[in-house]
C-alpha positions as CSV (number, residue, x, y, z in Angstrom):
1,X,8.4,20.0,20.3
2,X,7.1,19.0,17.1
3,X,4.3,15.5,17.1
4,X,4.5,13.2,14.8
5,X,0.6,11.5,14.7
6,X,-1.0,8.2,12.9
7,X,-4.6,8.7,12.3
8,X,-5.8,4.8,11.5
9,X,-9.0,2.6,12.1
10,X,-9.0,-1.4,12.5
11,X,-5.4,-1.7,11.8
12,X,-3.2,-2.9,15.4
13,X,0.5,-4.2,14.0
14,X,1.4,-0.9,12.0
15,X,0.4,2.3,13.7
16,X,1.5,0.8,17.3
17,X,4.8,-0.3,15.7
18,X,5.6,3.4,13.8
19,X,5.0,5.1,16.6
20,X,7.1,2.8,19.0
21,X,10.0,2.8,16.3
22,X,9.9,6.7,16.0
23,X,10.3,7.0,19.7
24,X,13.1,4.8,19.8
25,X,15.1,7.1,17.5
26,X,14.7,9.7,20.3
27,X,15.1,12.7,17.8
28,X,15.4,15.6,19.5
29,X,12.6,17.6,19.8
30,X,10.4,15.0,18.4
31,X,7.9,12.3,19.2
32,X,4.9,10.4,17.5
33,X,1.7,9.2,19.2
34,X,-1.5,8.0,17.7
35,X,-3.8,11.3,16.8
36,X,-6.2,12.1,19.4
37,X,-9.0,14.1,17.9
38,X,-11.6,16.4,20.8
39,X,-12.8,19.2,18.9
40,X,-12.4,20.4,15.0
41,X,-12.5,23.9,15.0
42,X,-12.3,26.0,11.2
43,X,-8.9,27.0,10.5
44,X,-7.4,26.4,14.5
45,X,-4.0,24.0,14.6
46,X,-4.3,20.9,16.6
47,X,-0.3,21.1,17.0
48,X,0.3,18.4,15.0
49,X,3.5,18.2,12.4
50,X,3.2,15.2,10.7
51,X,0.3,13.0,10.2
52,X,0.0,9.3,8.8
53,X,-3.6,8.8,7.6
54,X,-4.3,5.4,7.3
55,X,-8.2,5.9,7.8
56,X,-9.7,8.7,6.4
57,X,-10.8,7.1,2.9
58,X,-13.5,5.3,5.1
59,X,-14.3,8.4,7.2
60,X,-15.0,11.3,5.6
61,X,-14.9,13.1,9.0
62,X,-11.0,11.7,9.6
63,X,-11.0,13.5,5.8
64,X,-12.2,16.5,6.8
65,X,-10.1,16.9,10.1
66,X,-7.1,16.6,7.5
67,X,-8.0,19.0,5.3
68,X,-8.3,21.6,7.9
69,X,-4.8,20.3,9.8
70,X,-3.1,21.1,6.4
71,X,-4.3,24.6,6.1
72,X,-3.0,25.5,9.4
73,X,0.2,23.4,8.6
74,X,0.3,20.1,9.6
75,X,2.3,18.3,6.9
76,X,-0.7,15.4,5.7
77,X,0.8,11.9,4.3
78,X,-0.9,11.2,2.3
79,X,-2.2,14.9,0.8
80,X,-5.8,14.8,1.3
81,X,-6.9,17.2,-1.3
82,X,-5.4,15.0,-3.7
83,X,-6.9,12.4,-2.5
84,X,-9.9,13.4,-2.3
85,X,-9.7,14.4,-6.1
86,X,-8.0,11.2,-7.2
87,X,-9.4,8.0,-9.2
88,X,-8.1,5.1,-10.7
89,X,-8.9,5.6,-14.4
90,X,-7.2,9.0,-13.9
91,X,-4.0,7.1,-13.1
92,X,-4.2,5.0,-15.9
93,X,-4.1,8.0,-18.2
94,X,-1.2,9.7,-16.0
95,X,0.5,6.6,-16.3
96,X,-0.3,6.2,-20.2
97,X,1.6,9.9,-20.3
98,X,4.4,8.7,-18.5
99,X,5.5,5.8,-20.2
100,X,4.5,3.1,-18.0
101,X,2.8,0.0,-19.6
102,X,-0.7,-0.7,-18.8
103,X,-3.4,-2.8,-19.6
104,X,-6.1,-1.6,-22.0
105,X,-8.8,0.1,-20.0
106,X,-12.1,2.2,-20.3
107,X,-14.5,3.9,-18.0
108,X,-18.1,3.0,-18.2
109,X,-21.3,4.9,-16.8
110,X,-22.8,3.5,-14.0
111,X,-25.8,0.9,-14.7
112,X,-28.3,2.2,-12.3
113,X,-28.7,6.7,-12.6
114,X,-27.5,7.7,-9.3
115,X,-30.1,9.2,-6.8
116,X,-31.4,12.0,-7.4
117,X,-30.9,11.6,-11.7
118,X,-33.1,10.5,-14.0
119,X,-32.5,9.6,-17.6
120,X,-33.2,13.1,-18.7
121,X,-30.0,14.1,-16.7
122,X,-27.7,11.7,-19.3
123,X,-29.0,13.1,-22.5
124,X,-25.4,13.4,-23.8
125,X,-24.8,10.2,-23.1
126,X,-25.3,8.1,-26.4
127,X,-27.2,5.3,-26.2
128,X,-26.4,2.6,-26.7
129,X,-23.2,2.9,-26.2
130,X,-20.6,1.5,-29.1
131,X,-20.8,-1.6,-27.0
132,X,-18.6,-3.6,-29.9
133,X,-15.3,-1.0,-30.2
134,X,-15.3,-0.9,-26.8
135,X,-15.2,-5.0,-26.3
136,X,-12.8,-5.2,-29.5
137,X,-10.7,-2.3,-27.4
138,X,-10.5,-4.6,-24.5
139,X,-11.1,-7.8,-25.5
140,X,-12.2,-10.5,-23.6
141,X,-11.1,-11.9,-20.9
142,X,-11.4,-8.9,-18.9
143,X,-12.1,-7.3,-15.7
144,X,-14.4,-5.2,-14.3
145,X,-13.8,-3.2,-11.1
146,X,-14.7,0.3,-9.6
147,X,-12.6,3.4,-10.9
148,X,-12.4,4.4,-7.2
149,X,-12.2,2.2,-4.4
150,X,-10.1,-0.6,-3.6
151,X,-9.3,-3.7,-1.5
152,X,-10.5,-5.9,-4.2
153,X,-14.5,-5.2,-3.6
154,X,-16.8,-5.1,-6.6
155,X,-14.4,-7.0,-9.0
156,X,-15.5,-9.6,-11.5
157,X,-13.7,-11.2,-14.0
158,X,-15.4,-11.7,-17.3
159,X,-15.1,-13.9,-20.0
160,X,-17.3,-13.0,-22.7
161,X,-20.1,-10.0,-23.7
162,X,-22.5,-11.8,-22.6
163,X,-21.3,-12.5,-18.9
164,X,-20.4,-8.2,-18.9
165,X,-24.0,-7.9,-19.8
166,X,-25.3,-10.0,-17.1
167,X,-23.1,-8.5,-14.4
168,X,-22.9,-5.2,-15.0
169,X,-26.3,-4.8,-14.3
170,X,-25.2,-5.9,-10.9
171,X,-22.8,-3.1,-10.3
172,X,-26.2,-0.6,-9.3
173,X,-24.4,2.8,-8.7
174,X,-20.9,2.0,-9.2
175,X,-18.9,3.6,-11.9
176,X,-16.6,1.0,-13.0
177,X,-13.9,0.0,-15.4
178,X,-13.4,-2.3,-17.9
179,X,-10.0,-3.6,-18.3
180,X,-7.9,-5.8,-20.4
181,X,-7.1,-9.4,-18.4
182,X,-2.9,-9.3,-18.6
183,X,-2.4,-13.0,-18.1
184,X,0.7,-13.0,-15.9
185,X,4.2,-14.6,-15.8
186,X,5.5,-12.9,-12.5
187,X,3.4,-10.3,-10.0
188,X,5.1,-7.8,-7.4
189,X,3.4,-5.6,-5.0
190,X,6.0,-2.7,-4.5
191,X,6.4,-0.1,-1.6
192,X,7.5,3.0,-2.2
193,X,7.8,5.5,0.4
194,X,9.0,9.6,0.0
195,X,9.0,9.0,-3.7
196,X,12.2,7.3,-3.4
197,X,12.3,4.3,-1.0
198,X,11.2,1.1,-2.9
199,X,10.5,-2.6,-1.7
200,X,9.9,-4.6,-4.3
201,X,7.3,-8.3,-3.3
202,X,6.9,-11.1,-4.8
203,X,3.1,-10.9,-4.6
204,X,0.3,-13.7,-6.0
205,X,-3.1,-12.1,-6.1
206,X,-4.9,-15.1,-6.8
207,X,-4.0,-16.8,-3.3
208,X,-6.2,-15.8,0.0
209,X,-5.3,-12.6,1.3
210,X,-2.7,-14.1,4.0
211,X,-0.4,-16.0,1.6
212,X,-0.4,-13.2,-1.2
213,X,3.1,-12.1,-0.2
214,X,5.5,-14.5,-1.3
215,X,8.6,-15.7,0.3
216,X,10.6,-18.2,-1.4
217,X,9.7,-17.3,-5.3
218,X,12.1,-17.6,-7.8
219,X,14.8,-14.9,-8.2
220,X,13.5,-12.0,-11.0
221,X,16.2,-10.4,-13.3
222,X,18.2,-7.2,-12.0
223,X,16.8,-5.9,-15.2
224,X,12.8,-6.1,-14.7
225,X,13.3,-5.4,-10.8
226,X,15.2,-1.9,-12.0
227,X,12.2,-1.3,-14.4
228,X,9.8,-2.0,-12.1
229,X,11.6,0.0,-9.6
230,X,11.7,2.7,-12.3
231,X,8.0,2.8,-12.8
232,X,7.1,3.0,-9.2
233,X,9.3,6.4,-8.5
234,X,7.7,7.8,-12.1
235,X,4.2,6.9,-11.1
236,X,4.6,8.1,-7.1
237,X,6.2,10.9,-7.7
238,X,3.7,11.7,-10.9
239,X,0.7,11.6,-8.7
240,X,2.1,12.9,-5.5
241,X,1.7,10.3,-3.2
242,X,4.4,9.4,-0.2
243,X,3.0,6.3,1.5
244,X,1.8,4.3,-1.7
245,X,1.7,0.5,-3.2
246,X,2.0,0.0,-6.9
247,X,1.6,-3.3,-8.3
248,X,2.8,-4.8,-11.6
249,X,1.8,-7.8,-13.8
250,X,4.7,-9.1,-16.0
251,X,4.1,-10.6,-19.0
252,X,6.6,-11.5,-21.7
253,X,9.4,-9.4,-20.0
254,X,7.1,-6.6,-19.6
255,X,5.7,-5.1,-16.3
256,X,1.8,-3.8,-16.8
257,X,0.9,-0.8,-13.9
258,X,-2.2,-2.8,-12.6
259,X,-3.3,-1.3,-9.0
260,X,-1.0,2.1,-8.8
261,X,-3.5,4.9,-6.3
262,X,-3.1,2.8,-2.8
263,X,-2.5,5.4,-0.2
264,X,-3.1,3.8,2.6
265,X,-1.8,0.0,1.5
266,X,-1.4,-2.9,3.9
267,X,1.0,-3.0,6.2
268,X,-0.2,-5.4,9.0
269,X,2.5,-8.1,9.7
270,X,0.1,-10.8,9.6
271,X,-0.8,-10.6,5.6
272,X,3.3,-9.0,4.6
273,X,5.0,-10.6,6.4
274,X,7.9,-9.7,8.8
275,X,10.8,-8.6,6.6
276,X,8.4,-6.7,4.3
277,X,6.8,-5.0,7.9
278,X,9.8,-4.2,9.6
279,X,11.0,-2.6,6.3
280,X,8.2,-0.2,6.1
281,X,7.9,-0.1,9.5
282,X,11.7,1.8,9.8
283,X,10.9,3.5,6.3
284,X,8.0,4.8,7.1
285,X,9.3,6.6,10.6
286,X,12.2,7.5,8.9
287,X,10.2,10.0,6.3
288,X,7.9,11.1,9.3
289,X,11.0,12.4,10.9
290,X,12.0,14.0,7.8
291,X,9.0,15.6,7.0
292,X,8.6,17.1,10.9
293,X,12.2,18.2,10.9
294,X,11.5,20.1,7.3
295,X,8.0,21.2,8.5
296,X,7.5,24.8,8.8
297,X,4.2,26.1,10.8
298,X,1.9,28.4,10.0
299,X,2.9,27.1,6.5
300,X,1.1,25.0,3.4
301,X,3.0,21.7,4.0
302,X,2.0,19.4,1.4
303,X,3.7,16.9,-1.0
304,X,2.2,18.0,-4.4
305,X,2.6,15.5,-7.8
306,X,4.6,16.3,-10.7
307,X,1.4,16.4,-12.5
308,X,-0.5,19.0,-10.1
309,X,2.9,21.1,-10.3
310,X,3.4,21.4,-14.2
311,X,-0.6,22.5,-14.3
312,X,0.2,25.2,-11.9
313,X,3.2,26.5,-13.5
314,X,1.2,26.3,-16.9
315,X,-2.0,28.5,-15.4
316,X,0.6,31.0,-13.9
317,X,1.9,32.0,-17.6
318,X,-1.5,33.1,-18.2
């Protein structure tokens, strides 16, 4: 018998419904439940084949748990070693190799030294920073938002150099971004699931939260939804993730990657709605089932990107 487990925190609609829905396919010699964790011992199976983590980047127990189920060969989605590794800015310059259009973006160090630093530990840091090429990089308006997290926190949008200079300040700890404002003609929020199942959403990120997902927008061109759909397999499959949103701004006939690194997006009914949740409902417990039917255990059974694969083939020819 091979489990099939969701690992998730606040969340009710999803999990409850994944697990129901896998059940009802009654595949033979498989069934899902939500994980139930008693003891985490080094490098000893908890007998799971599959898990769904929709948690563990708020827990870094839940993180830990995962990395030791994928060592004794649970198959993880999504990995968490590559999680764990991952950052937005990174994905901008992934995407920037892959082709995909993106919005003008640098990194910046944090305002406040983190704890246990002092100034003497940024000595090759050059101060002050070449505050002008980086504004005439950007240009204004822009915005401002940590180069890992998500879920909108810690996001400003800035008009001027003087209003970064005010807020950044603000920012304490955080290492954040700085990113071109692409002002926006159309917005979709896509699903794409396996690296090959894609649900493409109308999507307004300027409304509250609940009424983001739009329903009765006007139709986009086959064209722009086949490059968008394009994009999202290219970026997915370049940074190896399996449950993922990536989200697009389109301006002038061109679709900017603007949020691409969510592995664990939304996917209560009450914000997507019920066509978008019933689709990755059956999607998602569809690929589960795939994955525990191809699992092998005692086995390393992790989706890796295209990007972690081509540096491991290049180290082996040394």
């Amino acid at each position: 018998m091979k489990k099939i487990g969701i690992l998730f925190g606040m969340e009710d609609t999803f999990p409850h419904a994944f697990v129901e829905r896998v059940n009802e396919k009654k595949e033979s010699g498989i069934f899902a439940e939500a994980v139930l964790i008693d003891k985490v011992i080094q490098n000893q199976s908890d007998d799971y084949s599959v898990i769904i983590d929709r948690i563990s980047q708020d827990v870094p127990f839940y993180r830990a748990y995962l990395k030791n189920a994928a060592l004794t060969g649970t198959a993880v989605i999504n990995n968490p070693f590559w999680w764990s590794a991952d950052d937005k800015f990174f994905n901008n310059g992934l995407a920037d190799k892959l082709g995909v259009p993106l919005p003008n973006t640098v990194i910046l160090p944090s305002a406040e030294h983190p704890t246990d630093t002092t100034g003497k530990s940024f000595r090759n840091l050059a101060l002050p920073m070449d505050w002008q090429s980086i504004f005439d990089y950007v240009k204004f308006p822009a915005y401002m938002k940590p180069y890992a997290g998500g879920g909108w926190k810690n996001v400003y949008r800035l008009e001027n150099k003087e209003e970064f200079f005010k807020t950044h300040p603000e920012t304490g700890q955080l290492v954040m971004m700085l990113q071109e404002e692409i002002v926006f003609q159309e917005y979709f929020r896509v699903y794409c699931l396996g690296g090959k199942a894609v649900r493409i959403m109308q999507y307004e990120p300027r409304n509250p939260h609940h009424l983001r997902y739009v329903v009765d927008g006007p139709p986009a061109s086959k064209k722009l939804l086949a490059t968008v759909k394009d994009y999202t397999i290219k970026l997915c499959k370049g940074l190896g993730y399996d449950f993922n949103t990536v989200e697009f701004a389109v301006k002038d006939g061109i679709p900017y990657a603007i949020d691409f690194g969510n592995p664990a997006p939304d996917a209560d009914i009450n914000s997507v709605g019920q066509a978008n949740f019933d689709w990755v409902v059956e999607e998602s417990a569809k690929m589960a089932i795939a994955y525990a039917k191809a699992q092998k255990p005692g086995q390393i059974n992790l989706s890796w990107g295209t990007f972690m694969r081509d540096a491991v083939q290049m180290a082996q020819r040394f």
